[in-house]
C-alpha positions in Angstrom: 0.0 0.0 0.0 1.6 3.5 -1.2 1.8 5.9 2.2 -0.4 8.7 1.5 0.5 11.9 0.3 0.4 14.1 3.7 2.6 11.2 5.4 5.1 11.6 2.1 5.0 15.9 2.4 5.2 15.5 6.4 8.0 13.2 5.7 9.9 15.3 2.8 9.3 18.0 5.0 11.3 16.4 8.2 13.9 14.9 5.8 15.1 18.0 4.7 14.8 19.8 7.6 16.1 17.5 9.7 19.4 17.1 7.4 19.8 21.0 7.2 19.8 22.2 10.6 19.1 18.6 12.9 17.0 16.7 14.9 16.7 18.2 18.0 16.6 21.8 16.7 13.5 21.2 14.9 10.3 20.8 16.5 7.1 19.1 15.1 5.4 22.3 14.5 8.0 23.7 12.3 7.6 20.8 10.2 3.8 21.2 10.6 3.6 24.4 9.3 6.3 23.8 6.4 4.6 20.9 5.2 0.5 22.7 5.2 0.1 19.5 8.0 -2.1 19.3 11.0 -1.5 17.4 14.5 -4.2 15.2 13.8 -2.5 14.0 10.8 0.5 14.0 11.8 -0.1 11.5 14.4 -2.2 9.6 12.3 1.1 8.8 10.3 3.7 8.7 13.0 3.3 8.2 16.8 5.7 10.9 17.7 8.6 12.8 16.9 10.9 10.2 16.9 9.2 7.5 14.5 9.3 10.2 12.1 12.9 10.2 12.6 13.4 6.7 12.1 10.9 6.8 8.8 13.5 10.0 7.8 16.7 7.4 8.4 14.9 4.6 7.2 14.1 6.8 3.6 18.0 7.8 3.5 18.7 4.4 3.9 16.9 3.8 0.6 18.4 6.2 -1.2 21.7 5.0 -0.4 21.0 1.5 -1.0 19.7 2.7 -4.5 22.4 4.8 -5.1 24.8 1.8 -3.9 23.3 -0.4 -6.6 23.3 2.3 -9.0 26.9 2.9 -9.2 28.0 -0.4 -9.0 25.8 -2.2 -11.9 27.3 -4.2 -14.1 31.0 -3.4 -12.9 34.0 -5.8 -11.9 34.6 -5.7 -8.0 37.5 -3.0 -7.9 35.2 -0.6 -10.8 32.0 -1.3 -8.3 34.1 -0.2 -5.1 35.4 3.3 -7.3 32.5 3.5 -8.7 30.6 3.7 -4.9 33.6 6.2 -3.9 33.0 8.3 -6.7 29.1 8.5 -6.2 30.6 9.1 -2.2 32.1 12.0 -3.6 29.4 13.6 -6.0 27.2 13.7 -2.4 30.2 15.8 -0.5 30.1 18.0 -3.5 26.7 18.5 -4.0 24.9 22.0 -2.7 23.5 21.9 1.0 25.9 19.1 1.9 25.8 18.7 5.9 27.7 15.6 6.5 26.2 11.7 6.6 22.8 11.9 8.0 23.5 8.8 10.0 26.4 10.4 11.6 24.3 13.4 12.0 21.5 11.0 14.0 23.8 9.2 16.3 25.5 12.3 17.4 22.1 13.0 19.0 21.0 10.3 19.9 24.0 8.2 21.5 21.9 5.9 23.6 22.6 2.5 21.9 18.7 0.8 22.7 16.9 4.0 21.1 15.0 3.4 18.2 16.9 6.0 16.3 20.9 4.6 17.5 19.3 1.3 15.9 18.5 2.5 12.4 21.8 4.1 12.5 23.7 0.8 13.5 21.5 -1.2 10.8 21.9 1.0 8.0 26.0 1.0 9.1 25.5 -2.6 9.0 24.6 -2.9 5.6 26.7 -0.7 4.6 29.9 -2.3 6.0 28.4 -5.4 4.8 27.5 -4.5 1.3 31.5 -2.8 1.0 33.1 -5.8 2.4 31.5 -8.3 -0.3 32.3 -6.0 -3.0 36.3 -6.4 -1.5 35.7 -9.9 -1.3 34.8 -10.9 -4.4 38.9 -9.4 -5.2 40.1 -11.1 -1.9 38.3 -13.3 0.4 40.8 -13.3 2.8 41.4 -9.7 3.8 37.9 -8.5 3.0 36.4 -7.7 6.6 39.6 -5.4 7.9 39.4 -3.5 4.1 35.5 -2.9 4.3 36.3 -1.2 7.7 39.1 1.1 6.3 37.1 1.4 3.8 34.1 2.7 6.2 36.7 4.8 8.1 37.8 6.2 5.2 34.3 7.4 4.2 33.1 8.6 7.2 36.6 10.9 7.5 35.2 12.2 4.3 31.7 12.9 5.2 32.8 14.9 8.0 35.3 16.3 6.3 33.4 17.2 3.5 31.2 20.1 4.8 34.0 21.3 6.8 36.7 21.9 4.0 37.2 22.2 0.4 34.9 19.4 -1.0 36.7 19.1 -3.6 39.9 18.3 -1.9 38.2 16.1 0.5 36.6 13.8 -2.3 40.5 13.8 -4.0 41.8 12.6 -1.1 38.7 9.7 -0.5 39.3 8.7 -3.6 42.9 8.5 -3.8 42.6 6.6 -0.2 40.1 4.4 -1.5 42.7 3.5 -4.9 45.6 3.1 -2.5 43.1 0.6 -0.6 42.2 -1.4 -3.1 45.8 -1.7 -4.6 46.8 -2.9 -1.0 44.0 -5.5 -1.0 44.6 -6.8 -4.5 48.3 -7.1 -4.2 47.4 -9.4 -1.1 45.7 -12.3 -3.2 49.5 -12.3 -5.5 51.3 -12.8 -2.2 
């Protein structure tokens, strides 16, 4: 069943709100009156403030999945993992950028049983995940410890990215995430 369209422009609403100035700065009726919502509706679609959260992190987490998949159609293992960096970097370099949303989440909310700690760790789970069977596929064998630095290396850059020069930060991912691959394939000639 599609969610209905004042859930969707409540949502959009709180997505981009959220992502531009945070989750705790932002109160419901802000994104009330931005999105032309009422209470009633609003807790017709979402219990409270923080289930919309988790429906705002659990919508970025599709986008980067779908992004994810995007860039690395159809491409060998070492292509796919460039290919992810590079789509890595066109985020840091795009208008508005404000850092990972996920990162953004967890800083407020650092209480590891909440709800909203818990869509960060499963969307970092994937994430990790998805990486480290992309290195895998070049080398079995040191896969897990390269999707981490790989991971590190990313989330250097996403904080990095709306602090400096984007364009130097997403240089220097990529030329960490090259050096990290080359590292990783020269293990399975050892």
């Amino acid at each position: 069943m599609a969610p209905s369209e004042a859930r969707q422009r409540l949502l959009t609403t709180a997505s981009r709100i959220f992502y531009a100035e945070g989750i705790h700065a932002v109160g419901v009726d802000r994104i009330l009156a931005e999105a032309n919502g009422t209470r009633a509706t609003f807790y017709r679609h979402f219990p409270g403030k923080e289930d919309l959260v988790v429906a705002y992190l659990r919508e970025a987490d599709a986008g980067i999945r779908g992004q994810l998949d995007e860039a690395a159609a159809g491409l060998p293992p070492a292509g796919a993992v460039r290919a992810v960096a590079a789509s890595i970097v066109a985020g840091i370099r795009s208008p508005g950028f404000r850092g990972c949303a996920f990162l953004n989440a967890v800083a407020e909310y650092p209480q590891p049983d909440h709800p909203v700690h818990q869509a960060v760790l499963a969307h970092r789970q994937w994430f990790l995940d998805t990486i480290t069977a992309l290195l895998a596929r070049i080398d079995e064998a040191g896969a897990e410890p390269a999707g981490r630095h790989f991971v590190m290396l990313r989330d250097g850059a996403m904080a990095a990215g709306c602090l400096f020069d984007p364009a130097a930060i997403g240089e220097t991912f990529l030329r960490g995430v090259d050096n990290l691959l080359d590292a990783h394939g020269a293990r399975r000639s050892r």
